[in-house]
C-alpha positions as MATLAB code, in Angstrom:
seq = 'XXXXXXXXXXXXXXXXXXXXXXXXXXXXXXXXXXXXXXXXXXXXXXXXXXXXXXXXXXXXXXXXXXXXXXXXXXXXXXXXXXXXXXXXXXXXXXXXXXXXXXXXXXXX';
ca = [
       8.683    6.107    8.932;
       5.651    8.427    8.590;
       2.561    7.669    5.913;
       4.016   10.597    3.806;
       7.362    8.991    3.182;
       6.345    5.749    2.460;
       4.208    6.307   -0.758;
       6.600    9.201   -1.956;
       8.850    6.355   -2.712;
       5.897    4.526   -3.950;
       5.535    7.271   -6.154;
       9.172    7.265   -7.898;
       8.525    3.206   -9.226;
       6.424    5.465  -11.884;
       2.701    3.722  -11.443;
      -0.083    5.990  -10.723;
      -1.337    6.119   -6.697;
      -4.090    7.925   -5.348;
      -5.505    6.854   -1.806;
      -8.954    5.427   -1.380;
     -10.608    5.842   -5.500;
      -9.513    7.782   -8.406;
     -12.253    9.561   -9.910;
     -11.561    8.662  -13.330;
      -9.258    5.572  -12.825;
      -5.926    5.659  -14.933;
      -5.318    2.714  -17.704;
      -3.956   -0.435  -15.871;
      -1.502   -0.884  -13.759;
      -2.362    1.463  -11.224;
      -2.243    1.624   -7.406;
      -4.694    2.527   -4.934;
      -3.715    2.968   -1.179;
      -6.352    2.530    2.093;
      -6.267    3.305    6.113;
      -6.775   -0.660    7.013;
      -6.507   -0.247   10.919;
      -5.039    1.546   13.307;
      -3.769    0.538   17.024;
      -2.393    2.061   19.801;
       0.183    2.009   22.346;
      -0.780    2.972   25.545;
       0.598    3.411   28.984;
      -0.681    4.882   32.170;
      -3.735    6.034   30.202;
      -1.329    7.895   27.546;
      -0.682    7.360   23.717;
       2.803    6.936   22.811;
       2.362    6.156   19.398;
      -0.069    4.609   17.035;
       0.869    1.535   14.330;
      -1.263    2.689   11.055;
      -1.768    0.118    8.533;
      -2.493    0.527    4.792;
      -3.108   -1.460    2.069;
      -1.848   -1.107   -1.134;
      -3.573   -2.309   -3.877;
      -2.103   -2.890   -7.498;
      -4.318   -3.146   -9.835;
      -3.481   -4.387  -13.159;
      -4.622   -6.642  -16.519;
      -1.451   -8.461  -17.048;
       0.670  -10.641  -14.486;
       3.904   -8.369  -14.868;
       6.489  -10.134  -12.660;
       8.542   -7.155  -13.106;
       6.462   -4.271  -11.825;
       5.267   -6.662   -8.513;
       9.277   -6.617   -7.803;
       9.460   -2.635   -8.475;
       6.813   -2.462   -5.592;
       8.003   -4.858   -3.038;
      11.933   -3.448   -4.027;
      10.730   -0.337   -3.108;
       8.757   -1.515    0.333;
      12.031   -3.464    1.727;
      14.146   -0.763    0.641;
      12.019    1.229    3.810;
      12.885   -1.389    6.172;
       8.957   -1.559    7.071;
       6.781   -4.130    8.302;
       4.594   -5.489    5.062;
       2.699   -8.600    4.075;
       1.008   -9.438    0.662;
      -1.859  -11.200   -0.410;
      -2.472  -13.897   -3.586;
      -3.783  -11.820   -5.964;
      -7.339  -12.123   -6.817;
      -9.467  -11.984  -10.640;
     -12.254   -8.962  -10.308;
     -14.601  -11.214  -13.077;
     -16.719   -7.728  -13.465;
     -13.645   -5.462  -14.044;
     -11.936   -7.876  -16.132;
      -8.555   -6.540  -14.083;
      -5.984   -8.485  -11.166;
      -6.055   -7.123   -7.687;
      -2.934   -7.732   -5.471;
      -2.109   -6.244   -1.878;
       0.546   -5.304    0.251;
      -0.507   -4.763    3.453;
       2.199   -2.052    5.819;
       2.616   -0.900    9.140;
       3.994    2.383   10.060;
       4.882    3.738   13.338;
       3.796    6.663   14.108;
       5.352    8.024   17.398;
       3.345   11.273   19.105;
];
């Protein structure tokens, strides 16, 4: 599944996603969306294909059980490789940060 796909259906649970910053960030919750790391998979000195991960950061005020199962819904729904973190308190944002961490494959 390529980059492209992946946060189009990120796009239809209806939270706002930009990748790296928003300029002027949106109210709360919001998403956010980051190049993490990329490997490759090599033989005989040639790239095959490259695993790209992301993270995917929502951000939000409110523990809302319900929009953390919209997101993850949508991520097994694209049979893709993901993790998530505990989500952590930003004290000088006053705001939640939880991520889901995913692994696309990328074949050349």
């Amino acid at each position: 599944m390529q980059l492209y796909e992946v946060f189009a259906k990120l796009r239809t649970i209806g939270l706002p996603i930009s990748y790296y910053k928003y300029i002027t960030p949106p109210a709360l919750p919001y998403l956010i969306y980051v190049n993490s790391d990329n490997e490759n998979l090599m033989s005989d000195m040639a790239i095959h294909a490259t695993w790209k991960s992301y993270d995917v950061e929502n951000y939000y005020k409110l523990k809302d059980m319900a929009t953390e199962k919209l997101i993850t819904d949508a991520l097994e729904t694209m049979d893709i490789d993901y993790s998530e973190t505990e989500e952590i308190y930003i004290e000088t944002q006053k705001m939640y940060m939880k991520t889901y961490t995913i692994k696309t494959l990328n074949r050349r």
